[in-house]
Structures are given as C-alpha cells and as structure tokens.
C-alpha angles and dihedrals in degrees: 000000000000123000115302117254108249117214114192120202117207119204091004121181145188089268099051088071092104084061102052089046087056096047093052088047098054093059082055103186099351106112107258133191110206111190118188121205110187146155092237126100113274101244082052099052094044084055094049084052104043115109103036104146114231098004132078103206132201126215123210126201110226156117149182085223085069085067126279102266095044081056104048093048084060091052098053083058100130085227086065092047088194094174101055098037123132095226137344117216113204111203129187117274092219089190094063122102080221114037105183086029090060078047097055092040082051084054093047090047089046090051095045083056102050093056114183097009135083120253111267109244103308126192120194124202105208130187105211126046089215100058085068095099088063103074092056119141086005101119091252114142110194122022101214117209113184101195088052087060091053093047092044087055090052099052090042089056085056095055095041106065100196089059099038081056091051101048085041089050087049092051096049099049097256093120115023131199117247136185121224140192122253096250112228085249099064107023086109095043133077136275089253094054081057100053088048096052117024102082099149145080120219079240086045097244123133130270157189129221107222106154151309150265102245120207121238104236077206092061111247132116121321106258122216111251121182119221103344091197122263094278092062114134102235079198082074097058142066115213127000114245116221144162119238131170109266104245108217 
C-alpha cells in the first residue's frame, strides 16, 4: 500500500466538520491523513474532529493573525508536512475584519513554508468574487466561490428540465420533507444501506433518502446534514431525513 494522501485543512472550525467527514469519505478506503490548523482551542478542535470514521485526524493551533512569520513557523512543524501534502483547503477565517485579505496573507504564509517548493494543490473558498484578483501570482490553484456554485445550480436546473419540475414541484407542495425513525435493522449499518433498503414510509408510500439528523457528540440539537456520504454511521444520527409525494 503506497503512502497515504494528506489533506490539510487551514482555519478550520467547529462547523467545518461536515467538510472533513466528506473528505474522508471521498478517499473511501484509501488510507488518508487529515490535519486541521484553526484558530479554536485544541480540546475544542479535537472535539469538533472525534468520530470521523476511517481517519484519525490532528488538529493544529494556529493562525496568520498571530503575525506571518509566527505562522509560518507553525506551519514548517514536521506533524503539518506542509510540503508533501496531497491538497491544502483555505477557509475563511469569519472572525476576520478582512476576510479574503486574512486568506491571501494564509497563502503568503503557505508559500513562505513550502520554500523552495511549490504549494501542494490548494483551494481557496473565497466570499467575495472581486477579491479574485488577490490571490494572483500566490501558488493557489483553484479560487472557490460558494455563492457561484449556487447560482450555477440554479441556472443548471433551468437548463435540465427533469430536475427544474422537480424544484418547481417542491416548491409547490407537490413532494414534502419527513423525518423517519432508524429503523432497529439498520441502526448499526450506513447511511447507504439505508438508501438501498428503506423504500417505505410508515404510511407505504414511497421515499427518498436525502440526509440525516446528525447528533451533536457535544450534546446539543441534531443538526440537518444532507447526504453524508454512504459510509455514514446511522449510530451517529437521530432520525433519517426523505422526500416523499404529499398524499392529499
């Protein structure tokens, strides 16, 4: 088995769990190293990382609001391994003044790591178009804007007719969201047994699978989470989430 692919995760937080899950999740059963560099305590961000089947993450205090250089000596540490990592995500850092700005100074201090060498795949989320232009000449290889990738499925589902009649019949009433009980069967198995055996309603109508309430491991609320990916643990959620036809 060859060398496992490294992710590395900058200005990670508690609410970017959903993403690391799904990266993990992505590599199925290739081995996977998922390191976390955030602004949050460490305890915190451990926390926020337990229970990630098939991956045994690190979290990493740190920050380029700490200064450039501080940062950049956190990120030589050999337990990062900036250099030989398969990607690098940038997110943004929502406590910044500047959000894009704390971003480019990230991609400074990741360039200033690396050395000689040129910055592992590195995607950048972004929240405004205009700040693009920024990141000119930095290493980074794909400049990711969230709200162009909702407009972009909106305007898909205009173009592809089966899936505008369906948004338009959700809209309308014609489907509804429920919510349904794990059943005992397949409270030990994943999220994708689930989709390929559960159906039925407890009425017998039809449904979809589309998601999960996830339970907080901190004890709060279950949150909504939209495919979690096959390998999810239904042990971890509450309730299973599906579309059904509303019956008059």
């Amino acid at each position: 088995m060859g060398q496992p692919s490294r992710v590395i995760v900058v200005n990670f937080s508690p609410d970017a769990r959903g993403l690391t899950a799904a990266i993990v999740d992505f590599f199925g059963p290739a081995p996977v190293e998922l390191v976390c560099v955030g602004v949050v305590k460490r305890a915190v961000g451990e926390g926020a990382l337990a229970g990630i089947d098939g991956v045994d993450p690190r979290y990493v205090e740190g920050s380029v609001s700490l200064g450039v250089d501080r940062f950049v000596a956190v990120l030589e540490a050999a337990e990062i391994g900036l250099p030989d990592a398969t990607a690098v995500i940038v997110l943004p850092h929502h406590a910044s003044a500047e959000v894009d700005a704390h971003s480019r100074l990230t991609c400074v201090a990741l360039g200033l790591a690396c050395g000689e060498r040129p910055l592992p795949n590195t995607v950048v989320a972004i929240e405004d178009p205009e700040a693009s232009f920024e990141f000119s000449g930095l290493g980074v290889t794909t400049i990711f804007y969230p709200g162009f990738l909702r407009a972009a499925l909106f305007a898909h589902a205009c173009v592809d007719l089966p899936v505008f009649h369906f948004i338009l019949a959700l809209l309308r009433g014609r489907f509804r969201l429920q919510t349904l009980e794990i059943p005992a069967e397949l409270r030990e198995r994943s999220f994708g047994d689930a989709c390929m055996g559960l159906e039925r309603d407890p009425e017998g109508g039809p449904v979809t699978l589309v998601g999960v309430f996830a339970i907080d491991p901190e004890g709060g609320a279950p949150t909504m989470a939209i495919n979690p990916g096959p390998s999810f643990a239904l042990r971890r959620a509450a309730s299973l989430l599906a579309i059904s036809e509303r019956r008059r």
